[in-house]
Structures are given as structure tokens and as C-alpha cells.
DRENZA-843451 format. One record per residue: residue in three letters; x, y, z of N, C-alpha, C, O in turn. Coordinates in steps of 0.05 Angstrom, whole numbers, plus 5000, padded with zeros to 4 digits. Atoms other than C-alpha are relative to their C-alpha. Layout:
DRENZA-843451
alaXYZXYZXYZXYZ ...
END
This chain:
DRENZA-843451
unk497849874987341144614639500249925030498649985047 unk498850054964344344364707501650245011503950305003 unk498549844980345544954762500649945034499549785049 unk499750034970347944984828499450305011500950495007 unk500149804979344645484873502350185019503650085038 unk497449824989349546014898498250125026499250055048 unk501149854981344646424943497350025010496649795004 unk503149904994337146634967500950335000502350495011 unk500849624997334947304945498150115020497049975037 unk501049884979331647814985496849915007495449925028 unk503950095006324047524955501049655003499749494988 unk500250284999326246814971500449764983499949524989 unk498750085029329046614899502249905007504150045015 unk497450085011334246074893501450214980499950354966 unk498349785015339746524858502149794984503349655000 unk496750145004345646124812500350234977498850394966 unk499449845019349746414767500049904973500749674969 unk500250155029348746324687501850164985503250364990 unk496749815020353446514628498450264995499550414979 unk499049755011350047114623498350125022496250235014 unk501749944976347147304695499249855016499749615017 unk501150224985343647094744497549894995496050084990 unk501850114997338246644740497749855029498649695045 unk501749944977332246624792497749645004495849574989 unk501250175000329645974815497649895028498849815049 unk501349944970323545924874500549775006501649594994 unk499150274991323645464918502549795000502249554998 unk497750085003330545294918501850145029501450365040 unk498049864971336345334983503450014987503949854969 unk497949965002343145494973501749684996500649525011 unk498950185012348044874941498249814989499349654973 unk501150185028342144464906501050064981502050284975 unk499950075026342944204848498549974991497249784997 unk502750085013337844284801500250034965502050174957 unk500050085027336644124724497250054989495249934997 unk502949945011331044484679501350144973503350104959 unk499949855030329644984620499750305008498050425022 unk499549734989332445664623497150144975496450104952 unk501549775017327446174597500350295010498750425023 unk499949714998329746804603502949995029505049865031 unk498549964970332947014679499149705012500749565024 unk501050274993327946344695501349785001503249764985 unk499050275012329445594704497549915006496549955028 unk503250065000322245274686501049684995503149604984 unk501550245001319844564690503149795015504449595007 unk497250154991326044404742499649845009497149815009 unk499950154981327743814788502449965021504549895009 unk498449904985331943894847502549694997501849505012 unk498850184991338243344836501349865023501849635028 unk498550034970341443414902498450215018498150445009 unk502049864980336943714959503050125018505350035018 unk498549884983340244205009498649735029496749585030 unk500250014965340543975089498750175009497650125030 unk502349854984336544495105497250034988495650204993 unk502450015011331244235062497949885021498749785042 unk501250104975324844025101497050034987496150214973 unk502850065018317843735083498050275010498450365033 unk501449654987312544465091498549905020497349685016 unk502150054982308644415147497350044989495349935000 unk503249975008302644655104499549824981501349704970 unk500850195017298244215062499250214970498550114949 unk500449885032297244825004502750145005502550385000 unk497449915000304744995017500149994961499950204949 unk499750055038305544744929497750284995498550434977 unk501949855026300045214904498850235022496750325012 unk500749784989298645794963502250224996504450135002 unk497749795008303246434944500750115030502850235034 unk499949814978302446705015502549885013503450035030 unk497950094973308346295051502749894973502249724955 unk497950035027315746295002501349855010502549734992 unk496850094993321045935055498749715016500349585029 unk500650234990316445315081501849785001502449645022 unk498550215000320744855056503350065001505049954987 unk497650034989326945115091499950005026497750055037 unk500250134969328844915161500050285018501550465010 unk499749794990327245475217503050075007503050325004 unk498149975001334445515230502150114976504350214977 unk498649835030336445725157498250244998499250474999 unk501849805000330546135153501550345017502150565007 unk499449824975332746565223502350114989502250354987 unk497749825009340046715193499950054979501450244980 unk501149895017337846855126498650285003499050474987 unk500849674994333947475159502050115015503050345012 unk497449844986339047625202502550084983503950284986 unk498249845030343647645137498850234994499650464999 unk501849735017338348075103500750275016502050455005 unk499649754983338748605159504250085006505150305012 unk496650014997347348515166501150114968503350224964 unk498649935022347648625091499650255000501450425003 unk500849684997342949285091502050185015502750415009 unk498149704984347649605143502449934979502850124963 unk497450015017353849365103500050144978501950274970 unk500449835031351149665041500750365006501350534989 unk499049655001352450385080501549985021501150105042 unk497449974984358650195110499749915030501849895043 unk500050094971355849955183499549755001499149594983 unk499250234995356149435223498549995033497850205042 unk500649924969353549275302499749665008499749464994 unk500950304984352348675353497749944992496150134990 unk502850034997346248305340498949755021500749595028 unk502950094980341147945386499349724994498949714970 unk501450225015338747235374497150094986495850274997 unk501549965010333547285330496849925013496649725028 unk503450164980324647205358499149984979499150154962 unk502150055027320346785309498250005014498950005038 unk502749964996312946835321499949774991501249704971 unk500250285009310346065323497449914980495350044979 unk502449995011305845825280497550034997497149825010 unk503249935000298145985272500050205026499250165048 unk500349864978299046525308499850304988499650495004 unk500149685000298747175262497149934995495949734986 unk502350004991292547505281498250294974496150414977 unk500649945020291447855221500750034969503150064962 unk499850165035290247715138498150184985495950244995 unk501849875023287048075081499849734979501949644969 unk501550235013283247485044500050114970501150324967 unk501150005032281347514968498149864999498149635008 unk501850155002275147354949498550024975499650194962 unk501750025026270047254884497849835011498249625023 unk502350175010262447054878500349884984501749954965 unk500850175020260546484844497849914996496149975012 unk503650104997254046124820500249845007499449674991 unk500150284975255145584874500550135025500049985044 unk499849914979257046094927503050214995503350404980 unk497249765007264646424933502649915007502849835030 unk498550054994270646284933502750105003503750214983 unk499049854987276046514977502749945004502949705000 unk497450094992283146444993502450204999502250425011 unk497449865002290146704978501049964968500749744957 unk499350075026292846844905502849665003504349585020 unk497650124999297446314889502650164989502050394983 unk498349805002304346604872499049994963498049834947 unk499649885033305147054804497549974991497449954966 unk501950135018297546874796497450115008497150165032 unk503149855000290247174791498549735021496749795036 unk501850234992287946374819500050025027502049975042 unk499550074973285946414881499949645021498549455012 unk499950244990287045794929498850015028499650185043 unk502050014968282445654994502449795017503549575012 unk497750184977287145465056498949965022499950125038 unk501650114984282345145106503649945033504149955057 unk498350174977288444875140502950185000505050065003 unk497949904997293445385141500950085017499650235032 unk498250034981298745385182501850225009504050195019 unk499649735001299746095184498250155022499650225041 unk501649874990293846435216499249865021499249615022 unk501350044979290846445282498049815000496549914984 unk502250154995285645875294496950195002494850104993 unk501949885005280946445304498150164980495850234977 unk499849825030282246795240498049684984495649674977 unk501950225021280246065203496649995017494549965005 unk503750045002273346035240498850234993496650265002 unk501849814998271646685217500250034965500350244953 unk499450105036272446355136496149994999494950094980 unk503150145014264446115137498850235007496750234995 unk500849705003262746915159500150124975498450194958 unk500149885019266247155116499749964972499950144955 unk501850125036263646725049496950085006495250134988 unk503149875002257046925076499850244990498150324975 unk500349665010258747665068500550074974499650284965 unk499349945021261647565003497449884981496450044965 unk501750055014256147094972497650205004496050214985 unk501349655002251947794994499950214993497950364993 unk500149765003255148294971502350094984503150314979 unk497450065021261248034926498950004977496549944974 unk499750075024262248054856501249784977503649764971 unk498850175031262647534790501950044990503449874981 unk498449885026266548054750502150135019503450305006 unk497049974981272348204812499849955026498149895042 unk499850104959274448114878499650115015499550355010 unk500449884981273148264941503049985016504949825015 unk497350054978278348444994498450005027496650165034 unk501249904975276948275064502749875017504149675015 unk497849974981281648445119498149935033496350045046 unk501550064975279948075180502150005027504349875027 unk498450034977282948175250499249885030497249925043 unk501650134967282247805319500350285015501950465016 unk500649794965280048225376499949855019499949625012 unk500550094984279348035438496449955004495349785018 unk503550045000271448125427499249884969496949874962 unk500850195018271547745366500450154970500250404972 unk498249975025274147845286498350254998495950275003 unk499749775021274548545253499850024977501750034963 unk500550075046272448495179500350284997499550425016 unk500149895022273549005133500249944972501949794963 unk501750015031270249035061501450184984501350424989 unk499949795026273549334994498549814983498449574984 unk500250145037270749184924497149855010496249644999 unk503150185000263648994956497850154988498350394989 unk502749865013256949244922500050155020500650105043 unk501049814982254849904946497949915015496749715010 unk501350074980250849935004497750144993498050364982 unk502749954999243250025004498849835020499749625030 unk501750024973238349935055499849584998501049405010 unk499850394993236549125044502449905000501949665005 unk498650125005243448905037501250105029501749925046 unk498649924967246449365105497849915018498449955042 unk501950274983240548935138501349774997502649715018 unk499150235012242948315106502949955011503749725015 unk497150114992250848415131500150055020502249985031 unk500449944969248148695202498949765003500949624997 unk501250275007244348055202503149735009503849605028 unk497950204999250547645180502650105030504149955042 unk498049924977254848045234499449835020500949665029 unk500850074970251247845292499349645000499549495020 unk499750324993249847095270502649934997502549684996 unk498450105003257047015262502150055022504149925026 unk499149934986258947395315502650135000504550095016 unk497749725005263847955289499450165018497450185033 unk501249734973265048545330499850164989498550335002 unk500849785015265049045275499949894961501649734953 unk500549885023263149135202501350254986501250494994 unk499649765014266249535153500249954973501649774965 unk500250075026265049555086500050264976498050404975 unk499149885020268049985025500750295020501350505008 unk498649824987270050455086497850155028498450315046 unk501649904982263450565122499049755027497449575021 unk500850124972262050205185496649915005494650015015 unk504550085006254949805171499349925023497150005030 unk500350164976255749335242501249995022502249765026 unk499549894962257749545316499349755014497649795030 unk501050094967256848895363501050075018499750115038 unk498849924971261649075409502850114980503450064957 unk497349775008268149545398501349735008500849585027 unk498150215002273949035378502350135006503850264991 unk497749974985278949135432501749824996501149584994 unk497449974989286349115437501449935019500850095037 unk499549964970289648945493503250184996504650044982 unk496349884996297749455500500449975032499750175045 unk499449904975299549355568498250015015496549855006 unk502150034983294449465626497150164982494950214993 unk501949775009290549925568498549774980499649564975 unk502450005021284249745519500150164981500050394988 unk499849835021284750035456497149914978496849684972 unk502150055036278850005394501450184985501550424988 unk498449905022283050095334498450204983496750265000 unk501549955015279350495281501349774974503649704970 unk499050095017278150045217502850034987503550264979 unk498150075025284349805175502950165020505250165010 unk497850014985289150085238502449815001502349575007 unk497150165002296449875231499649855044498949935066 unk499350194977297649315286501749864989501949794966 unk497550325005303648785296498149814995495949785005 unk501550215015301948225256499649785012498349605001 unk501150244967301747735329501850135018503850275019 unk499049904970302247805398503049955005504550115016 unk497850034991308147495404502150194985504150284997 unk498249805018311847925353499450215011501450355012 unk500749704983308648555390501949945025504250025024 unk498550064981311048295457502650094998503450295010 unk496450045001319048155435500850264990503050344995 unk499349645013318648935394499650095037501450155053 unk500349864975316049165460502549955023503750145033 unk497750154978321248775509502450114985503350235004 unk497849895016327149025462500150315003502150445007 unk499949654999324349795464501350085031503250225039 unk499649874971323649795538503049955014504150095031 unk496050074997331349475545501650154992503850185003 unk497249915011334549915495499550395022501250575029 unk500649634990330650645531500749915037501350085055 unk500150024965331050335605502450215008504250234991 unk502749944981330950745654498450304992497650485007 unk501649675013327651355613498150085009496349994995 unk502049914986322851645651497450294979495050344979 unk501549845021321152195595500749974971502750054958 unk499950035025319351955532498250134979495950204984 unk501749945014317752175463499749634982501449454979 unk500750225021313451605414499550114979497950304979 unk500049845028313951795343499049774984499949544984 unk500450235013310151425296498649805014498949575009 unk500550164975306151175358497049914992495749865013 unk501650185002299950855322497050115019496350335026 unk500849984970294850725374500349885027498649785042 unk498850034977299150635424502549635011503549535031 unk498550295003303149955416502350015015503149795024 unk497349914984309250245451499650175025500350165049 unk500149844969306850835484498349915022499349965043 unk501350034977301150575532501349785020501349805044 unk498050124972305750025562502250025015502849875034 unk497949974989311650365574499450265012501250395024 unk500649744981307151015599498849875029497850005047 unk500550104972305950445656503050145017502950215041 unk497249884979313450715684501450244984503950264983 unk498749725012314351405644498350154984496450084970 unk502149835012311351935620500250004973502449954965 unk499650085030310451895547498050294988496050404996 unk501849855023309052395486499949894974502049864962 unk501250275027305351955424499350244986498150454993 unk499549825027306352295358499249794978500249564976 unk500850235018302451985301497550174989495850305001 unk501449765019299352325231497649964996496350134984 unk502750045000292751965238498750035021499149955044 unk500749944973288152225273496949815011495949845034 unk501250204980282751655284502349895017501849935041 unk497750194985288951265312500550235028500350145050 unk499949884978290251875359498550015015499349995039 unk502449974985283851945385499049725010497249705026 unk500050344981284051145404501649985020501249865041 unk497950054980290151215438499350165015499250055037 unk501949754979286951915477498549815016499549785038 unk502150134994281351475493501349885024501449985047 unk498250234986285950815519501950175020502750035039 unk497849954972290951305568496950125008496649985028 unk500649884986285551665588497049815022495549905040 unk501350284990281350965610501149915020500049785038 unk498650234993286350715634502150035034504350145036 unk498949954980288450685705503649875003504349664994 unk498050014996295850745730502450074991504750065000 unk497549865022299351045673501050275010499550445020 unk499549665001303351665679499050214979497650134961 unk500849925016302252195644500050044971502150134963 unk498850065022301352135572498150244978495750294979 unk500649695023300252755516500049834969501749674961 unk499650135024298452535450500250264975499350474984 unk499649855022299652955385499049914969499749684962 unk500650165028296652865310501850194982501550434976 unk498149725018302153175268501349854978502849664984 unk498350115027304852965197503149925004504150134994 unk498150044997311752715211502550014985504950024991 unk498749975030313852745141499950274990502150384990 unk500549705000311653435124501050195026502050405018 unk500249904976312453695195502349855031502249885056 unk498150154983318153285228499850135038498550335042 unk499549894977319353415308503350104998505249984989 unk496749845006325653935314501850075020501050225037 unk498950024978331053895356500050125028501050005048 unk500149894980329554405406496749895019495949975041 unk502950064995322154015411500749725018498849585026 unk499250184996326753475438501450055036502449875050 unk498949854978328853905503499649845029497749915043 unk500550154974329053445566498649704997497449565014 unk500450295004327752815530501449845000503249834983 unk498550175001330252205555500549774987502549634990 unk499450205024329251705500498250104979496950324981 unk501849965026325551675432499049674992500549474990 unk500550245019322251115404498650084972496850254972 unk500649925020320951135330499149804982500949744966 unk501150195021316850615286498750114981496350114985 unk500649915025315650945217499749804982501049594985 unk501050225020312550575156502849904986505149914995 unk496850115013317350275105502150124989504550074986 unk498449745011319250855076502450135021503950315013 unk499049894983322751015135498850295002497050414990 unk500449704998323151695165502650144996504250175014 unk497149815008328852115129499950305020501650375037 unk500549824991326152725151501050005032503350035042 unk499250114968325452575225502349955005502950095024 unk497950244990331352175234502450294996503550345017 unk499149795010335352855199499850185026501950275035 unk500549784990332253295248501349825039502249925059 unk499450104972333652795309503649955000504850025020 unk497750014994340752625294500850325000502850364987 unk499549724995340953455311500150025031501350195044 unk501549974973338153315378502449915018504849885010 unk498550044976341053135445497949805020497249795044 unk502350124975336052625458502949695001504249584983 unk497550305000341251985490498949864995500849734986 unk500050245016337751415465498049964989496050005003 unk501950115023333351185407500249755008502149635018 unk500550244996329550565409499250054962497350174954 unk501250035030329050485328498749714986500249534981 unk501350265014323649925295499850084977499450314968 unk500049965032323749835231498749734982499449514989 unk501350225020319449355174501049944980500449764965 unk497849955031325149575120502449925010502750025032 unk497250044994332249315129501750294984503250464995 unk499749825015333449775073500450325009502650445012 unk499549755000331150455088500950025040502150215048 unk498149974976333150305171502850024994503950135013 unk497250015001340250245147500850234989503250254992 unk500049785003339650935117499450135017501150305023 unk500549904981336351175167502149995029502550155047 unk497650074979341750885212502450194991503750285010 unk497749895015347151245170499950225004502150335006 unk499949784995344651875184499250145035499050365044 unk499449954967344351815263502249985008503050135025 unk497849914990351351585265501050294996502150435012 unk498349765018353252175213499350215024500750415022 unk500549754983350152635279501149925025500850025047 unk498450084965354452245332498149835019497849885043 unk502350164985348851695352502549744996504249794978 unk499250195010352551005352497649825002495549885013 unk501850275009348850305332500849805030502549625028 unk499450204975349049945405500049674994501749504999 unk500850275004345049285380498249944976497750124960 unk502149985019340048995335499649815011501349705024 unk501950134991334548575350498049964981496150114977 unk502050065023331448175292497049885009497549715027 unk502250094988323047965310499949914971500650044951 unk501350115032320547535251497449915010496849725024 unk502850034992313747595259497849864976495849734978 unk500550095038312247445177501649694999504049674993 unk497350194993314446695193500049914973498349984957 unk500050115035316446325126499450184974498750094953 unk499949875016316346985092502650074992504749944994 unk497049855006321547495066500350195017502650275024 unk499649744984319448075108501549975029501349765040 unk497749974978324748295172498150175011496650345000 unk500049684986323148715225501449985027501549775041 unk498450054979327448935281500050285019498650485014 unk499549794973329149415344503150064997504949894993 unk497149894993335449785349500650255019499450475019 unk498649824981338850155399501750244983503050164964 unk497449785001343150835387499550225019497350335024 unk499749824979345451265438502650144994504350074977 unk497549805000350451865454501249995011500050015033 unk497949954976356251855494499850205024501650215041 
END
């Protein structure tokens, strides 16, 4: 069967149309021509007849057989309006519309954190990224993805696994740069007993991690793996949400403090440990709202370290169960709000009540932000801007900053 590509879906799927639907083809750009064997919604064992112009050789050498990276072989310039579609359709889907922003990509080898896959073997272990749709994992020595720091901390972490991994499933290890050197966390490793939490304290310190954590308990302390937000120090607690690179933190940050300038009293909702609030409590007083409470008690820590900040109040309160309610909003001059993907319905309900003039809204969902957007106009907020950060480069995932304010 010969199709011509009509579109890219939201997961990075060539789209054409067939006599009885659509059919889903990867790795494919909009007007190829390609010729294979339909199986099902599928087109299997294709070959592309006519290449798009915005085709382009991958920069990675396991680009064919690593699942982790879907749009390699399209040009950053198709890529960038492709998300900026993604996010233009979401509002369209509930009727809105707004200015948007040039888009910020994050450059290569630069995200600073990855959750690995791993398996023992009887030669040692082997580690990598599934390939797509597939149990096989693939080792990416040379990937063109991750931080340079993140890959030297591959021959650690096959040590920890040929220690304390399993034959019969995988290990997960989530590793993050610090500024004092990689963050590991351990699922799916053999329980811990006395010779073996010797054995990965041991491997800690010859590899020079700054913490240990394994199936949730904390086996290795060299030094607390700091953060840097602004003039503050933070130590995350294990498996803490962070932007996935600096530079993608940065351009969210530079977007918040543009859309709230000159707010002097802010609330942070959804404030982590501290990613927003400790650098913009360098010129405003800030109240950080956020349902975990290791993560609160980091960010406590980091303002209260931290010289030159104004004053900053932190809160551990369910946001979903327990929203903040309009009268809790009394003399606040902006909001910033970064909720998981789910959005925040709740919240967002109780704020388009309020009288706070401007929201700085981030979002990781195109989807549920454009709902969430729907129900700040419906309270008399308008959509000022949007500001796409693609921090997930050669992925599918969006994330962006938006403005709404009151008249």
C-alpha cells in the first residue's frame, strides 16, 4: 500500500488517511510518501518513497533502535512549530486562542536528569533505555540527550546493579546531577542487609555519588546533592520533581518573572522545593504552597539559609483536597501555579473567584492547561500570552508559561 502522510500525532506518529481510518506510521513527517503492509491501524515493513524537507540525518548513533528520542529525524525548526501547534490546538479544542512567544529549546546533552533500566547478567548488567513498544533494552554510551555528567555516572551505576540487581527483572535507577555530584535512586534492587549496604556505601564513595537511595531508604550520604534556584541551595529529598535542565528552568523562570512583574506579594502554588519561589523571593515576598512535605521542609531550609531574600512563608497543604480560597487570596499581587499533569481543576475553580490580577500559569499538559485556561477566562481572567519551553528536546512532551490577568 502507497500513503501519503497527512499529519504528526500528538506521540510523534506519521498520520495518513486509509479507506477505513487512520493509519499510524513512526517515524514519518508530514507529505512523505511511503509504501508498506497495512496491518491493522499499522503500516509495517515500510520505505519512505519521497522524503519530506524537513527530513534530517539523527544526531544520535542509537537514534534506529533507542525508544527514548521519537522526532530525531525531523529538523529543529519543524519540531518547534509542531509543539507550538500542539499547545494552539489544545486551546482551540475549548474555543481559545492568544499571542504566542517564540518558542525555548533546551540544547543538546543537556537534560540533567534520566531514570535508566537495568538487568543483571552472568557477564555483568546491562543497562540502557527500552527501545520503543519493547521489553529490549538498548545501552546509549553516546547519547545525545543527556548531560555529559549523567553518562559518566553509567560505570557507577552497573556497579550498583551487578550488586544488587536482578536476573529475573529490572532495576530502575533515577540518576540526577547535583552540583556535588549524581543522585541515584534504586527501585526493584535486592533488599538491603548489612553486607550489601556496605558494598553500595563502598560503591558510593569510589564513584563519587553524593547520595544513595535504594528501594526508598537512603543507604549513602557523601555530601547533600545541592540545587542551585537563584542565590539559594536547595537538597532535594530523593525522587523530588525538578526541571528536566537548567536551561529549561531558567526560560520557565524568565517568563514567570515577566508575566507577574512588578508583584511584590506573591502566592507559589504547587511550589516544589522552591524552583520559582526562592528566586523571585530575591525581589518579593513570597507564600510556597506545596502537598509534600519533604519538599517543604527543603525549601524552609533553602529561604531560611539563604541570605537576601524577602520574606518567604512556606505551607504543606493538599491542593487537590484542600485548594487555596478566594478570600486566602486577600492582598495578593500575583499567583504562580505549576501543578502536575493533571492540572489543577480545583484550584484554578477557586482562583478564577479571586481578585488576584495576574497568574503566571506552567503547565507539562497542553491538554488539561487549556481547561484549566477555560475556566479562568469563564471568571473574567484573559489569556495575555503563551510561552512554549521545550525542555523534552526530540520528544512529544510541551511545556509552557502563560500569562492571565484582570482588567
Amino acid at each position: 500500500m502507497k500513503l501519503t502522510i497527512d499529519r504528526i500525532g500528538h506521540l510523534g506518529d506519521g498520520i495518513a488517511q486509509g479507506p477505513d481510518g487512520p493509519i499510524y506510521v513512526p517515524g514519518l513527517l508530514p507529505g512523505e510518501v511511503v509504501e508498506g503492509e497495512l496491518q491493522g491501524d499499522q503500516l509495517a515493513d515500510f520505505r519512505i518513497l519521497t522524503p519530506s524537507i524537513n527530513r534530517v540525518k539523527p544526531p544520535c548513533s542509537h537514534a534506529k533502535t533507542c525508544g527514548g528520542c521519537l522526532m530525531q529525524h525531523a529538523s529543529d525548526a519543524f519540531v518547534a512549530e509542531w509543539k507550538q501547534n500542539i499547545v494552539k490546538g489544545a486551546l482551540a479544542g475549548q474555543g481559545l486562542d492568544a499571542p504566542f512567544k517564540p518558542i525555548v529549546t533546551s540544547p543538546p546533552k543537556s537534560r540533567r536528569r534520566a531514570t535508566i533500566a537495568a538487568r543483571r547478567t552472568k557477564s555483568g548488567a546491562l543497562m540502557g533505555f527500552h527501545a520503543r513498544a519493547s521489553d529490549m533494552l538498548v545501552n546509549v554510551p553516546n547519547c545525545q540527550l543527556l548531560h555529559p555528567d549523567l553518562i559518566a555516572s553509567f560505570p557507577g551505576l552497573e556497579a550498583l546493579v551487578k550488586l544488587g540487581g536482578s536476573r529475573t527483572g529490572e532495576v530502575s535507577l533515577t540518576v540526577t546531577r547535583s552540583l556535588s555530584g549524581a543522585d541515584v535512586m534504586v527501585v526493584g534492587g535486592k533488599p538491603l542487609e548489612s553486607s550489601l549496604i556496605l558494598d553500595l556505601a563502598r560503591t558510593t564513595e569510589a564513584f563519587g555519588f553524593a547520595r544513595l537511595t535504594w528501594n526508598g531508604e537512603t543507604v549513602a550520604l557523601r555530601t547533600a546533592p545541592m540545587q542551585r534556584f537563584g542565590k539559594a541551595l536547595v537538597s532535594p529529598p530523593p525522587g523530588a520533581f525538578l526541571q528536566a535542565t537548567v536551561e529549561g528552568e531558567h526560560a520557565l523562570l524568565r517568563a514567570v518573572a515577566q508575566a507577574i512583574a512588578p508583584a511584590r506579594k506573591i502566592v507559589d502554588l504547587f511550589a516544589g522545593v522552591g524552583t520559582f519561589a526562592l528566586p523571585l523571593a530575591e525581589h518579593a515576598e513570597v507564600h510556597a504552597v506545596e502537598g509534600e512535605a519533604p519538599m517543604t521542609a527543603a525549601l524552609e531550609k533553602a529561604a531560611h539559609n539563604t541570605e537576601g531574600l524577602k520574606r518567604v512563608s512556606v505551607e504543606t497543604r493538599d491542593l487537590f483536597r484542600r485548594p487555596l480560597e478566594p478570600d486566602e487570596f486577600k492582598g495578593v499581587e500575583a499567583v504562580v501555579i505549576d501543578p502536575p499533569r493533571a492540572g489543577a481543576e480545583a484550584q484554578m475553580a477557586t482562583l478564577a473567584k479571586s481578585n488576584v490580577p495576574v497568574i503566571a500559569s506552567v503547565s507539562c499538559n497542553p491538554i488539561s492547561f487549556a481547561r484549566d485556561a477555560k475556566t479562568l477566562i469563564a471568571g473574567g481572567y484573559h489569556l495575555d500570552w503563551v510561552q512554549v519551553v521545550d525542555q523534552f528536546r526530540w520528544s512529544a512532551h510541551v511545556e509552557l508559561v502563560a500569562r492571565f490577568s484582570r482588567d
